[in-house]
Backbone as ProteinMPNN parsed JSONL, in Angstrom:
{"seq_chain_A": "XXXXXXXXXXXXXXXXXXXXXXXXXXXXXXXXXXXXXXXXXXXXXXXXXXXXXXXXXXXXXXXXXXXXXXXXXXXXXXXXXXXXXXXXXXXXXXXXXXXXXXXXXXXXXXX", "coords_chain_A": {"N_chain_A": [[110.145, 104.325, 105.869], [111.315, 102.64, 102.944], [114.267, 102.426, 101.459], [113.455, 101.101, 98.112], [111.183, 102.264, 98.053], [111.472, 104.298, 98.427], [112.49, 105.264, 96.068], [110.281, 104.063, 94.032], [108.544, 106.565, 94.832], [109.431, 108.784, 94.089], [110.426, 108.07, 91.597], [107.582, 107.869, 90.404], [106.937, 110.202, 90.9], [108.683, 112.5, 89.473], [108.411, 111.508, 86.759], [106.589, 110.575, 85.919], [103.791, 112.224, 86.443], [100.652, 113.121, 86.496], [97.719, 111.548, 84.9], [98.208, 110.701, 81.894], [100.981, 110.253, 81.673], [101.233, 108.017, 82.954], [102.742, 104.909, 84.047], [102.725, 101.252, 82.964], [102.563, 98.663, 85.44], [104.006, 96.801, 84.87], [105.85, 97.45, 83.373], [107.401, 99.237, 84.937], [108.212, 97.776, 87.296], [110.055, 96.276, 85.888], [111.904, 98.455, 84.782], [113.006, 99.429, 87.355], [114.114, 97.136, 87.956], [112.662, 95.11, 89.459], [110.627, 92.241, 91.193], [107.297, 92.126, 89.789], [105.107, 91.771, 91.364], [106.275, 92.104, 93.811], [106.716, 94.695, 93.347], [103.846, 95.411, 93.64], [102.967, 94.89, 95.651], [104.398, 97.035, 97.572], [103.712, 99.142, 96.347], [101.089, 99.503, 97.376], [101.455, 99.253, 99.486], [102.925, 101.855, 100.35], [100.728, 103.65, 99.601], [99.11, 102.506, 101.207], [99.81, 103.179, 103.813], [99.889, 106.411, 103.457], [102.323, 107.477, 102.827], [102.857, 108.636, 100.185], [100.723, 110.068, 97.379], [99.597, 107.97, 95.354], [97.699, 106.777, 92.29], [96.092, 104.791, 90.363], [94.797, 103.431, 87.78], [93.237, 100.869, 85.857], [93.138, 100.881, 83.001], [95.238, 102.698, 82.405], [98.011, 102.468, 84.608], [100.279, 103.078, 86.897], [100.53, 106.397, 88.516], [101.431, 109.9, 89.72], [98.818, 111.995, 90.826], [97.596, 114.821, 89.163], [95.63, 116.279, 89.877], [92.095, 117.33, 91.203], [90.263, 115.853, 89.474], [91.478, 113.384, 88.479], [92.422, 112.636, 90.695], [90.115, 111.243, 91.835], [88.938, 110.068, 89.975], [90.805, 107.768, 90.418], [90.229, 106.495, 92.838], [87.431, 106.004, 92.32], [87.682, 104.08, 90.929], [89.093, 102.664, 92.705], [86.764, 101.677, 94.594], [85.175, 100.419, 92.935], [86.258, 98.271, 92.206], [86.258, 97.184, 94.831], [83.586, 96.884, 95.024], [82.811, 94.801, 93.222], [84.686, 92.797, 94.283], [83.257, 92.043, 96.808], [80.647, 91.431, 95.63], [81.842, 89.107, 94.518], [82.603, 87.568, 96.88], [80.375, 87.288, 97.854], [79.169, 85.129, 96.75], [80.456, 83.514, 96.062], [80.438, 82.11, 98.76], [77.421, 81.553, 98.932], [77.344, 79.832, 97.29], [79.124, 77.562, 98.731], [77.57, 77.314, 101.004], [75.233, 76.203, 99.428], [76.273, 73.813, 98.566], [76.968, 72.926, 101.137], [74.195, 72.295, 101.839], [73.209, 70.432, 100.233], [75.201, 68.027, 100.064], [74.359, 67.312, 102.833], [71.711, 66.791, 102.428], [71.894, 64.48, 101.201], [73.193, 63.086, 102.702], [71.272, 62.314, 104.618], [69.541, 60.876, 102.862], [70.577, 58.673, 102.134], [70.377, 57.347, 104.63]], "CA_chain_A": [[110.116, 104.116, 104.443], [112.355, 102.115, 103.055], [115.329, 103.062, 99.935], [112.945, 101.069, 97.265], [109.524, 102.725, 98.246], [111.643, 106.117, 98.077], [112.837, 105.228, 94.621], [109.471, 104.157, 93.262], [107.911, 107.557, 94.769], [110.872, 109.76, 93.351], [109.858, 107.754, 89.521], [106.562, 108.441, 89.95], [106.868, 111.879, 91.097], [109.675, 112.355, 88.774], [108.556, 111.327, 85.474], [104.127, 109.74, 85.367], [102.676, 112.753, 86.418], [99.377, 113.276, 85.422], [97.495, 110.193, 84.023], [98.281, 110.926, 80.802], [101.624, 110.244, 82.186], [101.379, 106.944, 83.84], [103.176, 104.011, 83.817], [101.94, 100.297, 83.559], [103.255, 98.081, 86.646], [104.858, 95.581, 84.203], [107.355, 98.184, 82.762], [108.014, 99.907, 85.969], [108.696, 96.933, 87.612], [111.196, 96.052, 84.279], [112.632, 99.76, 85.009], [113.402, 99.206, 88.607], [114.033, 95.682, 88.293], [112.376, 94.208, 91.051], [109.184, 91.425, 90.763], [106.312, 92.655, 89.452], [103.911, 91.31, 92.235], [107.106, 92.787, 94.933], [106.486, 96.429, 93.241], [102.565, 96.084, 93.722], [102.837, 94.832, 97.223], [105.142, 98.118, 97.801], [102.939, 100.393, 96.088], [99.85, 98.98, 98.025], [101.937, 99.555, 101.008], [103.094, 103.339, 100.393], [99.338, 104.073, 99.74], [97.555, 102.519, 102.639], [100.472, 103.62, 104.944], [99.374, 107.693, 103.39], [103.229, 108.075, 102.376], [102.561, 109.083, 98.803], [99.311, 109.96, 96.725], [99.824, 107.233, 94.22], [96.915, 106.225, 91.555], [96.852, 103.796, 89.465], [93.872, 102.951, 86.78], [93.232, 98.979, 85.484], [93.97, 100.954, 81.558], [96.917, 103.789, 82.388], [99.099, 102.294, 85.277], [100.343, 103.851, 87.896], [100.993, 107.631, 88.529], [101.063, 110.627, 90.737], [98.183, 112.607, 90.383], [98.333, 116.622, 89.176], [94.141, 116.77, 89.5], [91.098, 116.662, 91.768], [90.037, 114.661, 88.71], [92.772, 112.267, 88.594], [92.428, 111.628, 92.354], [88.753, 110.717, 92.268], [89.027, 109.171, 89.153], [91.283, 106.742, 91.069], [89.359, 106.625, 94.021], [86.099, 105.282, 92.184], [87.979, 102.849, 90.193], [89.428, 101.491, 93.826], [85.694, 101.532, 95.202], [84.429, 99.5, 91.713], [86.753, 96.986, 92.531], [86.193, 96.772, 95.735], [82.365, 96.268, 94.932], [83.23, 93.697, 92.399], [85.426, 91.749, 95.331], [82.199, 91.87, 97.561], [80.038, 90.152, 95.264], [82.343, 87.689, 94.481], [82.948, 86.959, 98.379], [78.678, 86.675, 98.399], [78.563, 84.543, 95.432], [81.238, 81.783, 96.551], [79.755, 82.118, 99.962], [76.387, 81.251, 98.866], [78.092, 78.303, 96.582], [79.401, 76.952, 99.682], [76.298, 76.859, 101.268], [74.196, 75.249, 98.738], [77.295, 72.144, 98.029], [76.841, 72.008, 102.052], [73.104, 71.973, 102.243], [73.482, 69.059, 98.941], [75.497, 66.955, 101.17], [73.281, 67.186, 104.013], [70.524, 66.138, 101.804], [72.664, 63.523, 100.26], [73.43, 61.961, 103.806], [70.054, 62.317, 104.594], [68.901, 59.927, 101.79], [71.188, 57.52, 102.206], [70.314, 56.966, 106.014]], "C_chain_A": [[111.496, 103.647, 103.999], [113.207, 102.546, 101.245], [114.06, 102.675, 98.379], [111.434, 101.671, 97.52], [109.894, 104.209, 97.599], [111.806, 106.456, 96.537], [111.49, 105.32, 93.699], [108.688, 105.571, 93.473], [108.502, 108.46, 94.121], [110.332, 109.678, 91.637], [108.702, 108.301, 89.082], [106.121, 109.652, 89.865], [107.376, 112.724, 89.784], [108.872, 112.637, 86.978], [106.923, 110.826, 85.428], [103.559, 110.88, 86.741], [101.345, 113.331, 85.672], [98.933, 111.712, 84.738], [97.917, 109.919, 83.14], [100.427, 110.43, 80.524], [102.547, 108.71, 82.696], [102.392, 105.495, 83.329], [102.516, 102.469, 84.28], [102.904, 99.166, 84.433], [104.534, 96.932, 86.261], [105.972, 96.522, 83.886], [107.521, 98.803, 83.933], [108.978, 98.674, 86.87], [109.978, 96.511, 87.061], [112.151, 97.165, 85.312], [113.623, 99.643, 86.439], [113.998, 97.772, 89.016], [113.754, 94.731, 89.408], [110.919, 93.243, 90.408], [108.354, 92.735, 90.598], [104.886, 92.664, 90.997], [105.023, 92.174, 93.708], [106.541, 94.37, 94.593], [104.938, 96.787, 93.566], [101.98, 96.076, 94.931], [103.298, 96.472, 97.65], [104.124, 99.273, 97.928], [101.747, 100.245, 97.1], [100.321, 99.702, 99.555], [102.261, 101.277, 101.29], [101.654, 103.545, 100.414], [98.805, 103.822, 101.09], [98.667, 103.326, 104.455], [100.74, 105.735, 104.499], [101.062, 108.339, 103.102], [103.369, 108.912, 101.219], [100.936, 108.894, 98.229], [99.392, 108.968, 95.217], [98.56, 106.645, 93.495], [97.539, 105.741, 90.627], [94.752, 103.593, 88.052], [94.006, 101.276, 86.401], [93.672, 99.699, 83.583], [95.515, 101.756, 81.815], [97.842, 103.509, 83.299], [98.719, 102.913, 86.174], [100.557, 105.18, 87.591], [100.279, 108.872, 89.272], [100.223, 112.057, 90.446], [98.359, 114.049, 90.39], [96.6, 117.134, 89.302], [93.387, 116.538, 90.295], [90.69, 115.815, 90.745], [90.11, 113.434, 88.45], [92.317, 111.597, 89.722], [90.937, 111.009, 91.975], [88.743, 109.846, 90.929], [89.825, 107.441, 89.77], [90.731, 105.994, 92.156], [88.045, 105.94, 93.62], [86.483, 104.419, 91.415], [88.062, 101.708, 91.524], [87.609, 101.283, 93.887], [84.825, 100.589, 94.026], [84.657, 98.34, 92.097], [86.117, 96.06, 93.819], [84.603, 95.897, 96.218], [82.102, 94.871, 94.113], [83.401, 92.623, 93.392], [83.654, 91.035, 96.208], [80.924, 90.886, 97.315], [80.213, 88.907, 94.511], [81.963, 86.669, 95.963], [81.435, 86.325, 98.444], [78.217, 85.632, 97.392], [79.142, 82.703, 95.641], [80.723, 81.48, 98.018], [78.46, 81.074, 99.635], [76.574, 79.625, 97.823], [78.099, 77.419, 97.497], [78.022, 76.351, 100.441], [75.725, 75.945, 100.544], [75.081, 73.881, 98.554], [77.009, 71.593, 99.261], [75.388, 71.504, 102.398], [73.169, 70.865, 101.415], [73.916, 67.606, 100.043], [74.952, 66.333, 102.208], [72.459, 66.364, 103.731], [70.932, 64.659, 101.369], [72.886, 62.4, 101.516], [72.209, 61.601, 104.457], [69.659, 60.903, 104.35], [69.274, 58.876, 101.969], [70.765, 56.898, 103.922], [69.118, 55.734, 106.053]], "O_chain_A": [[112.563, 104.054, 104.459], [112.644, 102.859, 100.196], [113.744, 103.606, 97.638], [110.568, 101.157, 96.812], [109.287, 104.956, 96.831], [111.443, 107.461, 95.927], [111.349, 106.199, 92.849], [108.113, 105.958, 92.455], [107.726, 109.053, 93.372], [110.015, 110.541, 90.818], [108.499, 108.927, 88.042], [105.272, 110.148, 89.125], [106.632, 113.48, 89.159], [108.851, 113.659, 86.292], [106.354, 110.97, 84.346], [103.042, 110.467, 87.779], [101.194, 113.832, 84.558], [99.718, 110.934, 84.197], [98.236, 108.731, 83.115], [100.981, 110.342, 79.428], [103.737, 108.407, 82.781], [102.61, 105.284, 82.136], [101.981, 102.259, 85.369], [104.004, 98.887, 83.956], [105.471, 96.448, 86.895], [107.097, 96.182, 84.252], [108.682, 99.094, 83.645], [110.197, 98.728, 87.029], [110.95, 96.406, 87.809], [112.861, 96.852, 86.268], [114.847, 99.781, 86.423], [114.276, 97.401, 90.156], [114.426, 93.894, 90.011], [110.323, 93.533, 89.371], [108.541, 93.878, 91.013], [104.056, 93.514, 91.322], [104.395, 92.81, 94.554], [106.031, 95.095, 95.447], [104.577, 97.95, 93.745], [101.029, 96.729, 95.361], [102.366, 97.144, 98.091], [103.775, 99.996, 98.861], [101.576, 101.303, 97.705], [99.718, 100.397, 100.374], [101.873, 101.849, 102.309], [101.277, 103.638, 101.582], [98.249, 104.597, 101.869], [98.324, 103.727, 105.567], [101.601, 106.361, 105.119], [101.18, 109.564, 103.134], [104.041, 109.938, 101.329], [100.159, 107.975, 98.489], [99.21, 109.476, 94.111], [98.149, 105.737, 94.217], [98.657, 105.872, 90.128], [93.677, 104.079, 88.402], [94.982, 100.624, 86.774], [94.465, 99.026, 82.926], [96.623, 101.375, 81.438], [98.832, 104.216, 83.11], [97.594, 103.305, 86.486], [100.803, 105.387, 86.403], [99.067, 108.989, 89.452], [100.767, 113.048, 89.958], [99.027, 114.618, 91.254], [96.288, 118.246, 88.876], [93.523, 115.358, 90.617], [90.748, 114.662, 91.172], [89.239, 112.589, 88.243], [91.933, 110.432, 89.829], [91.077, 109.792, 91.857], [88.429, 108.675, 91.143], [89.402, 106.309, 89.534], [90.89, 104.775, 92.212], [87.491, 105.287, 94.503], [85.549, 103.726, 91.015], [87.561, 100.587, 91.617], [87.214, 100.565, 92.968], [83.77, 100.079, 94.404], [83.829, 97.461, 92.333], [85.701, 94.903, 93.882], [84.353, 95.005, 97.028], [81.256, 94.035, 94.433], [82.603, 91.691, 93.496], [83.161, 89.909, 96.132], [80.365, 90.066, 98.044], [79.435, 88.064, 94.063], [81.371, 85.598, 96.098], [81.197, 85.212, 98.912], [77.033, 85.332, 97.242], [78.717, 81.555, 95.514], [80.67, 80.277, 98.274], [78.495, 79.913, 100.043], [75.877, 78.611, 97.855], [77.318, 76.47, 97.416], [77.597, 75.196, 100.413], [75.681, 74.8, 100.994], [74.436, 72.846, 98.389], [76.78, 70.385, 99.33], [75.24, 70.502, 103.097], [73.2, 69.912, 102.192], [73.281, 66.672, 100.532], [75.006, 65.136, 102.489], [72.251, 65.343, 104.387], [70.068, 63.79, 101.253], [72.787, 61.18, 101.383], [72.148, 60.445, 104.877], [69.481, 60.007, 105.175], [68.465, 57.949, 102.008], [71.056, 55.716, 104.106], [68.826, 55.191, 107.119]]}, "name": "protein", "num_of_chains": 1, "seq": "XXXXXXXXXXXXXXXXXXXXXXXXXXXXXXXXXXXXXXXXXXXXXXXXXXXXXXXXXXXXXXXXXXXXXXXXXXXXXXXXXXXXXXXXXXXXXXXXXXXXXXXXXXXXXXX"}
């Protein structure tokens, strides 16, 4: 773990516990002055590497939870998303398909 991972866990520990608590990624980022998109890589990275219990919400930010509540509250927001992502991926997928079956048809015709 590296000095800025320790810092952002220290802030969040520190000072956005509890949702109620939280901070949103744009002002933390500010706070710490580092990119915005650098602090969410980070955070992404403390989480999946089980260093810190860090939630975050899409309304309240980030922050380190004081609740079974909290946690699962976080926990079915990730898993929303993640269902969201999924039927994007099947939606442009199936796009793809139909522009290549079009073409097909299209060279087809012309033959």
């Amino acid at each position: 773990m590296n000095e800025l991972e320790l810092k952002i866990i220290n802030e969040l520990k520190s000072y956005h516990k509890g949702k109620a608590n939280a901070i949103h990624y744009r002002e933390l980022a500010f706070h710490l002055d580092i990119e915005e998109r650098h602090l969410r890589n980070l955070v992404s990275e403390i989480i999946k590497s089980g260093q810190a219990c860090i939630c975050s919400t899409s309304s309240d930010g980030y922050f380190y939870p004081v609740s079974q509540d909290e946690f699962e509250h976080a926990q079915s927001e990730d898993i929303s998303r993640i269902k969201e992502l999924v039927k994007k991926h099947k939606g442009r997928r199936l796009a793809w398909l139909k522009s290549k079956e079009k073409i097909e048809v299209k060279q087809l015709v012309m033959l």
